[in-house]
N, C-alpha and C positions, 0 to 999 in steps of 0.2 A: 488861809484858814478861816472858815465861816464856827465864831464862839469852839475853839479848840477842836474844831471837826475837820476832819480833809473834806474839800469840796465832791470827789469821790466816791465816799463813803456815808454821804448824807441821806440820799436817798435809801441804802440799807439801817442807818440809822433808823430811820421813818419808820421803813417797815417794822425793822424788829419792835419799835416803840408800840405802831399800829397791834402788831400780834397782841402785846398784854394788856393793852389799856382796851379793847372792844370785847362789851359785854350784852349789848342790849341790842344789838343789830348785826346778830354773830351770821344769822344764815343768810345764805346767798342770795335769797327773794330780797332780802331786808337790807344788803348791801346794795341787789343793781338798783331797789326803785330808789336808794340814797345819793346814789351817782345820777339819776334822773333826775330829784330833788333838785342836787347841787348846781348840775347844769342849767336848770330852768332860773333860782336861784342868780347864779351868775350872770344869766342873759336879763335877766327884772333888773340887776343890778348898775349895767349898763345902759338901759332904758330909763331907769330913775338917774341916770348922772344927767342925761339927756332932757328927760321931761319936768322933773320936780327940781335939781337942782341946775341946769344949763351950763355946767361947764364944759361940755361937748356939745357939739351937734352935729347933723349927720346930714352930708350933703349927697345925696346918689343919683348918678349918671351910667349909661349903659359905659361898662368898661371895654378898651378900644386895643382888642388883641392882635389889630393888624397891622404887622411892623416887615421889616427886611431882615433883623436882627432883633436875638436875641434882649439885647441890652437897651436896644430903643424902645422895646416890647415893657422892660420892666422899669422903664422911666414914666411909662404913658399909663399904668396899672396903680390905683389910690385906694387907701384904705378909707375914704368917703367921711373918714372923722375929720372934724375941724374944732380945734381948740386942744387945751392940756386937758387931762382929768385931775380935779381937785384933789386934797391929800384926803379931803371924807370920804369922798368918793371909791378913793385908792382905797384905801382902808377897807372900805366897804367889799371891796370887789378881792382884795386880797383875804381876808375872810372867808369868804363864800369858794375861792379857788384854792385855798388851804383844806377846809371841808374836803373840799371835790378830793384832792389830792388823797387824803387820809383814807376815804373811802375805797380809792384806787389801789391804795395799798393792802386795804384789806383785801381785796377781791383777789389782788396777787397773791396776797396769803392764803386763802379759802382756796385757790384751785394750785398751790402747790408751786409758784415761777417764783423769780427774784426781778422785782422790778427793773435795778440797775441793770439787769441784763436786757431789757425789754429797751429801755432808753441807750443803750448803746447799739443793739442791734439797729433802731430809730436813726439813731448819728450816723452811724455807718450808712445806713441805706443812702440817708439824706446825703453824705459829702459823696457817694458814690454816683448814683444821679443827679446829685441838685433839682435843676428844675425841672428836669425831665420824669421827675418822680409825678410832678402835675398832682401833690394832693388838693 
């Protein structure tokens, strides 16, 4: 239980919360440039963990996809961060992908789906390919 909510049902939670509380960025121009917003937002955000504050740093190397297997393939593949991110930082970056998220919802609202359906059809894709899905 995440604060008396099925894990679930959080996601429709969201939404239906999204539905009443958006009033000032109801139409659809004004949601996608706010998911553009958030994303740029979120990518600053990880940049500044990096540049102003150094709890990260980024070390990048051409990634080296040639393996015999699978599983040698995903041992030799790094995500190029080095270090924790700070709890400001966290903060920071949980913020800005709370936004994103709320935004998401609305758009799911504005054209009529249910998120949790989208994020399940998601799970399934993914445990049905794994990595063969290659996003």
């Amino acid at each position: 239980m995440v604060n008396g909510t099925n894990q679930e049902n959080l996601i429709e939670e969201l939404q239906n919360q999204v539905s009443g509380t958006l009033v000032r960025h109801k139409s659809i121009l004004d949601i996608m440039t706010k998911l553009d917003e958030y994303n740029a937002r979120i990518n600053r955000a990880v940049a500044k963990s990096v540049t102003s504050c150094g709890c990260i740093e980024i070390d990048a190397q051409r990634q080296d996809f040639n393996s015999e297997t699978l599983t040698d393939a995903l041992a030799k593949v790094d995500s190029h961060v080095v270090g924790d991110i700070c709890p400001n930082c966290k903060e920071v970056l949980e913020q800005e992908i709370g936004a994103y998220i709320y935004f998401l919802a609305s758009l799911a609202n504005t054209l009529d789906f249910r998120l949790k359906d989208t994020v399940k059809k998601e799970l399934d894709r993914t445990k049905t390919l794994g990595v063969y899905g290659m996003k």
